[in-house]
C-alpha positions in Angstrom: 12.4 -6.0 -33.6 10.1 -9.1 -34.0 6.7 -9.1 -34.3 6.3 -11.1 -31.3 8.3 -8.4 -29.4 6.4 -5.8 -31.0 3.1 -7.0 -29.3 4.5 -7.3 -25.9 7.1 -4.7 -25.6 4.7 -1.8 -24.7 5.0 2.0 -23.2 3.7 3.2 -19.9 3.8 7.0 -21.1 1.6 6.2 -24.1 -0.9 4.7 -21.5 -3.9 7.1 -20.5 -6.4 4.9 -17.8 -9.6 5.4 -16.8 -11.0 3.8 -13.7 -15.2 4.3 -12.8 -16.0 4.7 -8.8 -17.6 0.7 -9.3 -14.3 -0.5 -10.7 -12.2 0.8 -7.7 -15.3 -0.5 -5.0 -14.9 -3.8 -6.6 -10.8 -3.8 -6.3 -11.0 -3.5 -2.4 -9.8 -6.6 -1.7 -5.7 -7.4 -0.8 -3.2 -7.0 -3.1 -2.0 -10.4 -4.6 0.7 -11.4 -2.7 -1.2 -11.1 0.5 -4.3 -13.1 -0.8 -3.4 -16.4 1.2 -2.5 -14.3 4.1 -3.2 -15.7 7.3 -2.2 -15.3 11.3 -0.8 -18.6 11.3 1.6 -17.5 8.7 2.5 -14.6 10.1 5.8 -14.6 11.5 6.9 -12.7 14.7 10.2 -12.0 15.2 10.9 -12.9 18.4 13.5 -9.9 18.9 10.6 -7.6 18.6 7.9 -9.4 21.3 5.1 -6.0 19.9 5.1 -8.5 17.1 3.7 -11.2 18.8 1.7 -8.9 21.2 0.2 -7.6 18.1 -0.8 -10.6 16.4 -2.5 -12.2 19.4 -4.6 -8.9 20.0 -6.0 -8.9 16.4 -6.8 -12.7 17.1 -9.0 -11.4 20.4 -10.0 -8.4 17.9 -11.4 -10.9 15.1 -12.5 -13.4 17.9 -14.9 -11.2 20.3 -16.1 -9.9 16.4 -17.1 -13.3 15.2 -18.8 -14.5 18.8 -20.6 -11.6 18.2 -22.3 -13.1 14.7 -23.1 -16.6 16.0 -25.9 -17.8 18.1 -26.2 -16.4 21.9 -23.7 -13.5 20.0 -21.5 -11.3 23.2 -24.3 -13.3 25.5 -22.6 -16.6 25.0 -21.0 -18.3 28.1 -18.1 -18.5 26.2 -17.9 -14.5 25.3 -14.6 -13.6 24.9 -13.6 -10.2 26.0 -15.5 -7.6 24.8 -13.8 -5.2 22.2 -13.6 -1.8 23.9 -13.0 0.4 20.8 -14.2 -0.4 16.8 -11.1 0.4 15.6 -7.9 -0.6 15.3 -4.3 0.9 14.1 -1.4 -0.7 13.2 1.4 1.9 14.2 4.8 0.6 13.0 8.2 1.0 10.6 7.9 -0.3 7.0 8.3 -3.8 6.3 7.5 -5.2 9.9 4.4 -7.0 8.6 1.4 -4.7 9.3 -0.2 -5.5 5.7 0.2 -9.0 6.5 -2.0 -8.6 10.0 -4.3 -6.5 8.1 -5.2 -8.9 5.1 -5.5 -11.7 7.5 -7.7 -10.0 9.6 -9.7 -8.6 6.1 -9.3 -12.4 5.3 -11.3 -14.1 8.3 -13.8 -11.3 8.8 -17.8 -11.9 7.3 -18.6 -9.7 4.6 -19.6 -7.1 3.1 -15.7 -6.0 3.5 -13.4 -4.0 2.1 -9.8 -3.7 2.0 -7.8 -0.9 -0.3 -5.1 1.9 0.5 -5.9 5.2 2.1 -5.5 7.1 -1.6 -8.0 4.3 -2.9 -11.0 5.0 -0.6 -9.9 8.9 -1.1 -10.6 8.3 -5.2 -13.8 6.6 -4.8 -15.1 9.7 -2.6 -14.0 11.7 -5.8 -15.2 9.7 -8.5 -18.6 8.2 -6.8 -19.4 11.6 -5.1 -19.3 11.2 -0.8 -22.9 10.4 -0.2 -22.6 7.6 -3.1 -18.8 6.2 -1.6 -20.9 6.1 2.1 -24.0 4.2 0.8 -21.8 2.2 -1.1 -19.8 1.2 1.9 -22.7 1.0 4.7 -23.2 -2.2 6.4 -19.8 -3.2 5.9 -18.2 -5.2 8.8 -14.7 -4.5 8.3 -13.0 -1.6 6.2 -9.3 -2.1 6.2 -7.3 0.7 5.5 -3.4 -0.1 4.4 -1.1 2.8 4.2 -3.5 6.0 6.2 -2.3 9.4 5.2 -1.6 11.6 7.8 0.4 14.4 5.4 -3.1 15.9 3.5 -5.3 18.3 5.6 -8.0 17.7 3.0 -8.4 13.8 2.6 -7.2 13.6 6.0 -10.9 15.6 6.9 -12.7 13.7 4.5 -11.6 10.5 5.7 -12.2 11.8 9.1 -15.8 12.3 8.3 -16.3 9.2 6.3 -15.2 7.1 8.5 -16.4 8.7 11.3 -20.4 8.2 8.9 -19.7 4.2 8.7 -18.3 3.4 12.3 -21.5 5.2 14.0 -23.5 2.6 11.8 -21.2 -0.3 13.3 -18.1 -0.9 10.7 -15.3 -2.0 11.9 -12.3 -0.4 10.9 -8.6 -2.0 10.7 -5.8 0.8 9.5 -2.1 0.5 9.2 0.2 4.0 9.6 2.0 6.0 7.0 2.6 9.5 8.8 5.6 12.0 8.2 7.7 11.2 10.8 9.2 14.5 11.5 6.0 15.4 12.6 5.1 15.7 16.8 3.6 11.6 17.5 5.7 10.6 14.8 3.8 7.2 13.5 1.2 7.9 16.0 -3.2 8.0 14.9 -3.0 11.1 16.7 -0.5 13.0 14.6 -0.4 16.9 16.3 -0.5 18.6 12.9 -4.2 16.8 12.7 -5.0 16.5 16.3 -8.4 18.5 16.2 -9.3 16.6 12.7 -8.6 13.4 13.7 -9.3 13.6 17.6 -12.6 12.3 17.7 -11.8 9.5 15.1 -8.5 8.8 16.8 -10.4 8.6 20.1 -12.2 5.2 18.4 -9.1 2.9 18.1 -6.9 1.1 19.7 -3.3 1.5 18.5 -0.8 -1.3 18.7 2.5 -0.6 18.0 4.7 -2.9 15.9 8.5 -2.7 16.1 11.3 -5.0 14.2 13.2 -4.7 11.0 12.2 -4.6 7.3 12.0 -7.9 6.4 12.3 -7.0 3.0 15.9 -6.4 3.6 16.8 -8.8 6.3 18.2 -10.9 3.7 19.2 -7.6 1.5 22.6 -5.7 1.7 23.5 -2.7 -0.6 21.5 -1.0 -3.1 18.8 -1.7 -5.6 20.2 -3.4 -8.5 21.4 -1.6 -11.8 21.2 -3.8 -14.9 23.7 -1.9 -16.8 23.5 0.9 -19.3 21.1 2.1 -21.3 21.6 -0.1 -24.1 21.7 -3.4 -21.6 18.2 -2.6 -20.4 16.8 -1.8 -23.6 18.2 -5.0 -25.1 17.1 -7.0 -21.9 13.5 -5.4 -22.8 13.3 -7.1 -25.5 14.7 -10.3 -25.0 11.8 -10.4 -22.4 9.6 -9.6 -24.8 10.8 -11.8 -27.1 10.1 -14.9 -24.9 6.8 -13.5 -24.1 6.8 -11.3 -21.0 5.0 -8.2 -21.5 7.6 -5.7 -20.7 7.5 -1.8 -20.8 10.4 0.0 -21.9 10.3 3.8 -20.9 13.4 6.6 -20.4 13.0 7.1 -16.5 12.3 11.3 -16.9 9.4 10.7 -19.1 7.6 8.4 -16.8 8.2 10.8 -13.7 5.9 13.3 -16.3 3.9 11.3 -17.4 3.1 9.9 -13.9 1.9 13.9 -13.2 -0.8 13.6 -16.0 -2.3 10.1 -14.7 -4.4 10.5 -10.9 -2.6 8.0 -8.2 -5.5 6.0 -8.2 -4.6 4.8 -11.9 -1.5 4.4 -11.8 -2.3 0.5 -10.9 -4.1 0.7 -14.4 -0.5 1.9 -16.2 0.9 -1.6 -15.4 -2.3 -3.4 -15.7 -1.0 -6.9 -17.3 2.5 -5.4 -17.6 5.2 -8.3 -16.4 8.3 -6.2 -15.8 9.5 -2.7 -16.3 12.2 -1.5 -17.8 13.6 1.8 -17.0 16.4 4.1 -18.8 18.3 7.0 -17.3 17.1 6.8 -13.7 19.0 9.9 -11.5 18.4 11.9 -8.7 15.0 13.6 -8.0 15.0 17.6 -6.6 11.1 17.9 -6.7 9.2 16.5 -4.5 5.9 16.4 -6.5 7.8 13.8 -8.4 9.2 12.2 -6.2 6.0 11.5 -4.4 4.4 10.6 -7.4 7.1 7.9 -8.2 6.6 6.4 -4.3 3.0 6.3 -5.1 3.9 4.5 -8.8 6.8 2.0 -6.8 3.8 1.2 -4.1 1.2 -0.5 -7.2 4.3 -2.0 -9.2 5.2 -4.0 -5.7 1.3 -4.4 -4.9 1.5 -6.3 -8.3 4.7 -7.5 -7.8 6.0 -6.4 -11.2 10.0 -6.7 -11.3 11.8 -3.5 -11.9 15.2 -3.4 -14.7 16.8 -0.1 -14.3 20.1 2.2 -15.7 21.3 4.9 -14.4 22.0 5.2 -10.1 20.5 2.9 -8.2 16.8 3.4 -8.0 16.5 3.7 -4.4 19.6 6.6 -4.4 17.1 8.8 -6.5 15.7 10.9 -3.4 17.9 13.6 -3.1 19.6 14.6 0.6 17.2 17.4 1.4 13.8 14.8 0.9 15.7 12.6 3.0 15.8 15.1 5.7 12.4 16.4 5.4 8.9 15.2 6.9 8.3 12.5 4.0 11.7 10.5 4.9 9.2 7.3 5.9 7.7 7.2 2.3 10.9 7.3 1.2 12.9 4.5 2.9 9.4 2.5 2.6 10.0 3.2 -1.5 13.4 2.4 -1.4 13.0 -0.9 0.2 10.2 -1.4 -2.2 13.0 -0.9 -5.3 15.6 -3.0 -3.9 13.2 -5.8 -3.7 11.7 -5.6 -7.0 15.2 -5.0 -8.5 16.4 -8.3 -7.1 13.1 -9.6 -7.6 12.2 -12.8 -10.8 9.7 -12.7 -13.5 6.7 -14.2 -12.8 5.6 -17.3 -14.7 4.3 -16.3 -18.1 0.7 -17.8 -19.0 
């Protein structure tokens, strides 16, 4: 090996991240690939008219907001329809753009804002403490909230109560849905296993359903892509590496343990300036620990939009039959679209 593929082959298991309570505040904004996001460039499918239903809504949402912050505010002539309810939740299948409304509306609102993932708001409770995470947060106008976990009685109370803190001192909040589906109001703010949790909370948005098709796979047939054995991705590790692209190299079984050693809020920090992954022996998972751990890992690699080289089965056939059938399947089909994209995916331009 070269010493220029010395330097920028690297391994995510020997990784160990720390992340403080301010460094997580100051990474609430969108993820890169939606920082020019925008309503006009959101696309409705027109075989799916909640798309378009919902996009116009979060217009009137942001509008009536903003009227409220210029001179004359709701007592304009020109008031638009008063908001009824502070909140907002986009209810809908992966891939059908929700992210996309939600960073564009993140994207026109005044500040202070926020905008982060349901487990990133959970780890700055935990590592600021809850009545440091509130004061940090109060006087926000907008939280936005990609991604809310319905599937943890715990963070689903704490978020439930912090939450509940900021909107009685006038945050807005914006969330997207990410509920187990097999539960009663499958996709729904108001899932039954957390109806008296949730109710009161639940009781300050409006929910607008989006329907339509994963247009990560619109254009995408078959399964995520395998770039050979073994040996093939190791040498294709290094030929990256060789030409400059920091790539990691790791066998696929000592990633899924190492990824139990590292909080989900760090695992963005295990890629952290990593250009493509490289992954050796991937095969079917049988616990579910892991395999929630590894949707948790896919969700920051296509956040950074990291490209994903892979051996063994297909990366999105790891979930076995029985996870499939069980109250995660959403996570999981959301993960495995994730994987065939990023297989199919090219290297970003190397600085």
């Amino acid at each position: 090996m070269t010493m220029a593929e010395a330097s920028t082959l690297v391994r995510l298991i020997e990784r160990n991240p720390t992340i403080t309570g301010a460094e997580i505040a100051a990474a609430l904004t969108p993820p890169p690939q939606f920082e020019h996001a925008s309503f006009d460039s959101y696309r409705p499918d027109p075989d799916f008219p909640s798309q378009q239903a919902a996009l116009a809504r979060l217009k009137e949402f942001a509008g009536a907001w903003r009227a409220a912050q210029r001179p004359g505010g709701f007592f304009s002539r020109k008031r638009p329809a008063r908001i009824e309810l502070p909140g907002v939740y986009l209810d809908g299948g992966f891939g059908v753009g929700k992210t996309h409304l939600l960073a564009a509306l993140w994207h026109v609102a005044h500040g202070p804002k926020f905008f982060g993932t349901f487990i990133e708001y959970t780890a700055l409770v935990g590592a600021l403490g809850y009545a440091q995470a509130v004061e940090l947060l109060r006087g926000a106008k907008l939280i936005c909230i990609d991604e809310f976990e319905l599937d943890d009685p715990g963070d689903t109370m704490l978020m439930t109560r912090f939450l509940g803190e900021l909107m009685a001192g006038g945050t807005r909040v914006a969330a997207t849905s990410n509920t187990p589906p097999n539960a009663l109001g499958e996709g729904r703010f108001a899932a039954a296993d957390f109806l008296r949790e949730i109710h009161a909370l639940s009781s300050n948005f409006e929910t607008l359903r989006i329907d339509g098709l994963d247009y990560r796979r619109r254009d995408t047939e078959g399964h995520a892509i395998v770039a050979g054995d073994d040996e093939a991705v190791r040498r294709t590790a290094e030929a990256l590496a060789a030409h400059g692209h920091r790539t990691s190299l790791d066998g696929f079984d000592e990633l899924i343990a190492h990824l139990a050693t590292v909080h989900p809020s760090k695992y963005v920090r295990l890629i952290d300036g990593v250009d493509a992954i490289a992954l050796t022996g991937a095969h079917e998972l049988n616990d579910q620990n892991a395999a929630l751990r590894l949707v948790a890992f896919i969700d920051r690699v296509y956040d950074a939009e990291v490209p994903l080289i892979a051996s063994g089965v297909p990366l999105d056939e790891v979930f076995d039959d029985e996870m499939m059938a069980g109250g995660y399947r959403k996570k999981y089909l959301r993960s495995m679209s994730r994987m065939i994209a990023l297989t199919s995916g090219e290297l970003p331009p190397h600085d």
